[in-house]
C-alpha positions in Angstrom: 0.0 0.0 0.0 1.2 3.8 -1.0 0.5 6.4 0.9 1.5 9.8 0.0 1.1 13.7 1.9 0.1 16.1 -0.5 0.2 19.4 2.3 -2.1 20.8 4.4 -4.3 17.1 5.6 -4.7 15.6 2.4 -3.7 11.9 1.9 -3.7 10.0 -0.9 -3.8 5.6 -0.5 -3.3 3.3 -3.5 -4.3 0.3 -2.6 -5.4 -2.7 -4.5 -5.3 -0.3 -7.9 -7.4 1.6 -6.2 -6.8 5.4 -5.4 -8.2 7.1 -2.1 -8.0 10.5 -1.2 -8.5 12.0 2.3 -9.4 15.7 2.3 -8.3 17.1 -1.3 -8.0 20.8 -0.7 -6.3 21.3 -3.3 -7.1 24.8 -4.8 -6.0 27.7 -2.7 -3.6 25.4 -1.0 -0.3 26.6 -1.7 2.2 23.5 -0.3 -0.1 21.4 -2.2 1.4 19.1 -5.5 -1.7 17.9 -7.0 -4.1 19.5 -9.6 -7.5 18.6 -9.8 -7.4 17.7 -13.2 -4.7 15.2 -12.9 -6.6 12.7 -10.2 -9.4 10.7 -10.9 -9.6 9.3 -7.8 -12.2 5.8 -7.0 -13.2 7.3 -3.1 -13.2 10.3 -1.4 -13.3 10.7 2.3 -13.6 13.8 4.3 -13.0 14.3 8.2 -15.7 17.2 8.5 -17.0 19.7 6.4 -14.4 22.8 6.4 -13.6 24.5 3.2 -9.6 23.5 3.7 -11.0 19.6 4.0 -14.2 19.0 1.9 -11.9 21.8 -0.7 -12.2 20.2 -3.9 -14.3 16.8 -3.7 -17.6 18.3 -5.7 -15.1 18.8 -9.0 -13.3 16.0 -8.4 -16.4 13.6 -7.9 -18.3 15.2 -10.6 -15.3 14.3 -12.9 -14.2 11.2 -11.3 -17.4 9.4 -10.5 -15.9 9.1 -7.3 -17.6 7.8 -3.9 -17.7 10.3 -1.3 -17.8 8.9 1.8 -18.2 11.2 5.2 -20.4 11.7 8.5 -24.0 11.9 7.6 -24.9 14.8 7.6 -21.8 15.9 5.0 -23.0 13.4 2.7 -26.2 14.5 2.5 -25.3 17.8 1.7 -23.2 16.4 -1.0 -25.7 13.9 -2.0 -28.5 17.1 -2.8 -25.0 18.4 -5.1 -25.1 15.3 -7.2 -22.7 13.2 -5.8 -22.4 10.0 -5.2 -22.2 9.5 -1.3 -21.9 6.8 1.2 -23.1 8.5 5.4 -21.7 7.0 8.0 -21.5 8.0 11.6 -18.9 8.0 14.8 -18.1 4.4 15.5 -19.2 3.0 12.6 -17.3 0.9 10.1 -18.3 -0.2 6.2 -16.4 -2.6 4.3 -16.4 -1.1 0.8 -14.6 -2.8 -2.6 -11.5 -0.2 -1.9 -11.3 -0.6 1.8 -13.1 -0.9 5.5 -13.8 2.7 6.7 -14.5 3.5 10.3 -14.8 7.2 11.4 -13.9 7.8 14.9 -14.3 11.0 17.5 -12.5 14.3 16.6 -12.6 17.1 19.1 -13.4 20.1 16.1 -16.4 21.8 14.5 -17.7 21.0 11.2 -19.8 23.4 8.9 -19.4 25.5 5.5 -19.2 28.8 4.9 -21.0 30.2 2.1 -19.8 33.0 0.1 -23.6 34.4 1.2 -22.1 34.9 4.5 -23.9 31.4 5.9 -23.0 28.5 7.5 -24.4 25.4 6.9 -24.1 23.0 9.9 -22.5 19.8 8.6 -22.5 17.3 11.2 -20.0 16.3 14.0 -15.8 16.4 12.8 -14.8 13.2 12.8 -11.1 11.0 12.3 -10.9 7.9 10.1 -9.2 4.8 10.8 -8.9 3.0 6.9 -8.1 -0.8 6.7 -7.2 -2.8 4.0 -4.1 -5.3 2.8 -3.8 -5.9 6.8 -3.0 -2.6 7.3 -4.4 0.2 9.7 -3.9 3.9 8.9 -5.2 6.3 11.0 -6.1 10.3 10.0 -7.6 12.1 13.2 -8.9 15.3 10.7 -8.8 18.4 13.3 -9.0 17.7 16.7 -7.8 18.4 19.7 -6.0 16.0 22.5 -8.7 13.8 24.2 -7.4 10.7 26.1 -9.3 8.4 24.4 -7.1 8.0 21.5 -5.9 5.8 23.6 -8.7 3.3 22.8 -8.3 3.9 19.2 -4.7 2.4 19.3 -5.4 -0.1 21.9 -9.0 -1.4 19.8 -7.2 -1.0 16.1 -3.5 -1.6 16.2 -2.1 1.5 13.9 0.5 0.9 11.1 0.8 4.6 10.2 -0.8 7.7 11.9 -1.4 11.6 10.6 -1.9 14.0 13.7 -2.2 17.2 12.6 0.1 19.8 14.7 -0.8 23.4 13.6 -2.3 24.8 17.1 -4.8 27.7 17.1 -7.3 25.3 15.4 -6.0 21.8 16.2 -3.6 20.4 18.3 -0.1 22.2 18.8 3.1 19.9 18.2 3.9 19.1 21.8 0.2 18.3 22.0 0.4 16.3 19.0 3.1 14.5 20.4 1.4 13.4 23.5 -1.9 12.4 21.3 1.0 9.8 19.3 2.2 8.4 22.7 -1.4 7.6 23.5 -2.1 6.1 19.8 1.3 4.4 19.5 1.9 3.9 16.1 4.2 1.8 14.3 5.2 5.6 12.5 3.7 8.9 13.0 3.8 11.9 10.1 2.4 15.6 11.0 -0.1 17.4 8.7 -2.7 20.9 8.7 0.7 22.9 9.2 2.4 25.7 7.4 -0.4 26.3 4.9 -1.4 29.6 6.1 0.8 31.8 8.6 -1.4 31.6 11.6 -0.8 27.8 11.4 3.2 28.0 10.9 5.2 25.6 12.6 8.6 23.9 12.6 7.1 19.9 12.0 11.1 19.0 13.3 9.7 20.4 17.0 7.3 17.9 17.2 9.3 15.2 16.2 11.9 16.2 18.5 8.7 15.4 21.3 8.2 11.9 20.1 10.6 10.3 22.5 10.3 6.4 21.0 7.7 6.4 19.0 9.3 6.5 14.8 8.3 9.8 13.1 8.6 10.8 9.6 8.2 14.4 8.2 7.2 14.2 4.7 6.8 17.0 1.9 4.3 17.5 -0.2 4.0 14.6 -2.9 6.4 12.3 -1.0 5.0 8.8 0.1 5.6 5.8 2.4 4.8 2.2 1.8 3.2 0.2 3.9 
């Protein structure tokens, strides 16, 4: 299994010739590699509805045919655009012909502004533990540092993790760091950092807080296999 960081939190697994993307914000994202027209990806997942995660997935579904799988009420909303969705809720897992998706809690919110000055309430925020070829990766979207990520590790064994590490709207590094110890993943990588300044950090601080656990820094369009 491939998995590659394409900045801010967007993942990208091939699996099985299969190609999955977690959170494509990919236009107005300036670290980002990728161009919408380039990927025709077979399932999209989103953490929560924010512009800088649910970013691109009505183009690219439209164009793709792509699943979109995500918390209920985001895939409604998506659903009424068209798409082809898949809801699911906290806790719940579906074994799908690319992979067995579970979302999990995320301490976050979860809506989308319109450029009418709404917001449209899309559901709780959410992480997502993705299994397939024997392998466990775990993205926790936005969230804050709650203890039971703990139980996450403990119930699903976690090959490679994505903590995000940005502070002001997530956890901060050393937070970050503490969430990993709790998860304890075979390798840990930080995302939703350095994509706008109020989110700037140095990603070598929090892998300088690891202590034993392996982390890995990756820039945009590199990958790990799995």
């Amino acid at each position: 299994m491939k998995v590659s960081y394409h900045g801010h939190s967007i993942i990208k697994i091939e699996s099985n010739g299969k190609t999955i993307l977690i959170d494509p914000f990919i236009t107005g994202n300036s670290l980002t590699d990728l161009k919408v027209e380039d990927l025709n990806p077979d399932a999209i997942i989103l953490t929560h509805g924010h512009g800088d995660h649910l970013g691109d997935t009505i183009a690219l579904a439209k164009k793709s045919g792509a699943l979109v799988v995500g918390l209920a009420e985001v895939a409604s909303y998506l659903g009424w655009k068209g798409l082809k969705t898949h809801g699911m809720n906290i806790g719940g897992a579906y074994q799908f012909d690319f992979g067995t998706v579970k979302f999990t809690p995320a301490f976050h919110s979860s809506g989308y502004i319109t450029e009418q000055n709404e917001i449209i309430y899309l559901g709780m925020p959410a992480g997502v533990l993705f299994m397939n070829e024997g392998k466990t990766i775990y993205h926790a979207g936005d969230t804050s540092l709650f203890s039971d990520m703990k139980l996450i590790g403990e119930r699903h064994p976690i090959d490679l993790a994505f903590l995000p590490i940005g502070d002001n709207f997530t956890m901060g590094p050393e937070d970050a760091a503490y969430a990993a110890k709790l998860i304890n993943p075979k390798t840990v990588v930080p995302i939703h950092y350095n994509t706008f300044p109020i989110i700037k950090q140095d990603p070598n601080k929090f892998i300088g807080f690891l202590d034993n656990i392996n982390g890995k820094i990756l820039n945009p369009g590199e990958a790990i296999e799995i």
